[in-house]
N, C-alpha and C positions, 0 to 999 in steps of 0.2 A: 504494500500500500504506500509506505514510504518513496519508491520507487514510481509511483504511480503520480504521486504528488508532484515530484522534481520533477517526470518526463512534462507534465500539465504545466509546469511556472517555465521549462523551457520552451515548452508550444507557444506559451502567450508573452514572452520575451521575444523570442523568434519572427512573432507576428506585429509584433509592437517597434520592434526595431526600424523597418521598412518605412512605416508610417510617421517616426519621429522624423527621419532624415528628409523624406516629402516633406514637412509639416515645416521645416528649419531653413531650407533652399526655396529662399524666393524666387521670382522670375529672372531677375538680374545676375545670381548668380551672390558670391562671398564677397564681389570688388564694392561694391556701395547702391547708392541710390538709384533708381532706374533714369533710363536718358531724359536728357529735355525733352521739352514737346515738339516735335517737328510735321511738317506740310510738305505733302508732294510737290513736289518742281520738273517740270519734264518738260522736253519738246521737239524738235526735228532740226536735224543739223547734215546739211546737202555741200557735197564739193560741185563744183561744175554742173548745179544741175540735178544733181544725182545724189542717192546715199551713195555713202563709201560701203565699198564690196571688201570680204575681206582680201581679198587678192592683191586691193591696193595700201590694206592697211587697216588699222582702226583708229576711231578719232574716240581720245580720252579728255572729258573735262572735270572742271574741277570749278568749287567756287570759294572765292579767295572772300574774306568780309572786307568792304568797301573802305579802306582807308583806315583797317586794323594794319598792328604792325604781326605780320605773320613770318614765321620760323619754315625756311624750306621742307624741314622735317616732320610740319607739324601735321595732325591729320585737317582735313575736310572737309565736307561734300565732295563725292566723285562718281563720275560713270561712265561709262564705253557704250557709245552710241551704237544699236543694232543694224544686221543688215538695209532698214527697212529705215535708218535715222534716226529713230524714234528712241530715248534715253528718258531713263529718270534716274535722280540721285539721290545717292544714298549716303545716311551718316551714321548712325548708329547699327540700322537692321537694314537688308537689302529693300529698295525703295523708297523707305522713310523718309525721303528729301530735304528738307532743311529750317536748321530753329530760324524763328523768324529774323530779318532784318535784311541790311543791304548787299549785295555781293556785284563783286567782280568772277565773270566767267571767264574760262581760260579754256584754252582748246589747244591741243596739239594732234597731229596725225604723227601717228607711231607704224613703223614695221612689225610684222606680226611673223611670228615662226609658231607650229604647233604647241610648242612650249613655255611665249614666252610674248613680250610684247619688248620693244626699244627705239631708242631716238638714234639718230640726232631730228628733230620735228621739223617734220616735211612743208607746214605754213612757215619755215625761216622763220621761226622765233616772234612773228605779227602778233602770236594772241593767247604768248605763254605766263603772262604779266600780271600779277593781279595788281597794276597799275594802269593797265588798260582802259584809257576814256572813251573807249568807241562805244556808242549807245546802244548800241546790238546787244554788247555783251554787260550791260549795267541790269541787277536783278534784287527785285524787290520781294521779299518774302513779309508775306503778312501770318497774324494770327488765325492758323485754321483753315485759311482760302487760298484751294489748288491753284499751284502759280503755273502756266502755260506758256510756257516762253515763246516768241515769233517763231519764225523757222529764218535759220541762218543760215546762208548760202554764200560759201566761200570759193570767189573767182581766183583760181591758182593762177592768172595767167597778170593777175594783179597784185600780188604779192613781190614785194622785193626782199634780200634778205636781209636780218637784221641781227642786233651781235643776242649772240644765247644770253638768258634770265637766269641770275642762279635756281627758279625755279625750272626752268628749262628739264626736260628728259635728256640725261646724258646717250654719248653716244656709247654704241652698244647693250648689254643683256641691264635690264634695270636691276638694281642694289633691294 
């Protein structure tokens, strides 16, 4: 009977275990508080015309907050615009787009290998800046309300080149 006792307080230790650990793991995880609030930001970004295929590469953006001072290191908003142009960004969770406020968008087309993606950025460094005053790329995120960006259509055959950003994609395999 003794025997019968301790197998009973092991069953319901056993079973209790599982349940404390659920019970103790929030959503976020042991690192702290869950993210800020963020709004989708998405929109269509054409070279010539056209989405980028990947054959010619992918176009990576990023958004820089407007006249913060930002750290090349630091993280983002970022996305890889699909076959089709169409991106949304993400900062916390894939999609999730961005806390609200102002942003500089930045664009570079990147060479793509099965493995990998790398610069040196095929728009010559035009609109790798989050010092960027071209109005295309100035983005206003509000409280709550999906932000839709124009559709930005970039003429390569109007591009000049210009010296790399340290935010720039180096050339070769990205770090």
């Amino acid at each position: 009977m003794d025997s019968d006792m301790h197998r009973s307080r092991f069953s319901c230790l056993f079973l209790l275990v599982p349940l404390l650990i659920a019970g103790c793991s929030g959503s976020t995880g042991p690192d702290g508080p869950p993210p800020p609030k963020t709004t989708s930001v998405g929109g269509i970004f054409w070279v010539d015309g056209e989405p980028v295929t990947f054959t010619k590469g992918v176009v990576e953006l990023k958004l820089y907050p407007k006249g913060g001072q930002v750290k090349p290191e630091e993280s983002v908003p970022k996305c890889i615009a699909g076959q089709d142009g169409k991106y949304t960004f993400s900062s916390y969770r894939d999609g999730d787009g961005a806390e609200p406020g102002e942003y500089v968008l930045s664009a570079e087309l990147l060479k793509r290998t099965p493995a990998d993606i790398f610069g040196p950025d095929q728009f010559l460094n035009n609109f790798n800046s989050p010092l960027n005053e071209d109005p295309r790329f100035l983005v206003k995120v509000g409280d709550g309300e999906p932000v839709e960006i124009s559709t930005i259509d970039i003429k390569m055959s109007e591009l000049k080149q210009k010296p790399p950003h340290p935010f720039a994609s180096p050339k070769g395999k990205r770090q």
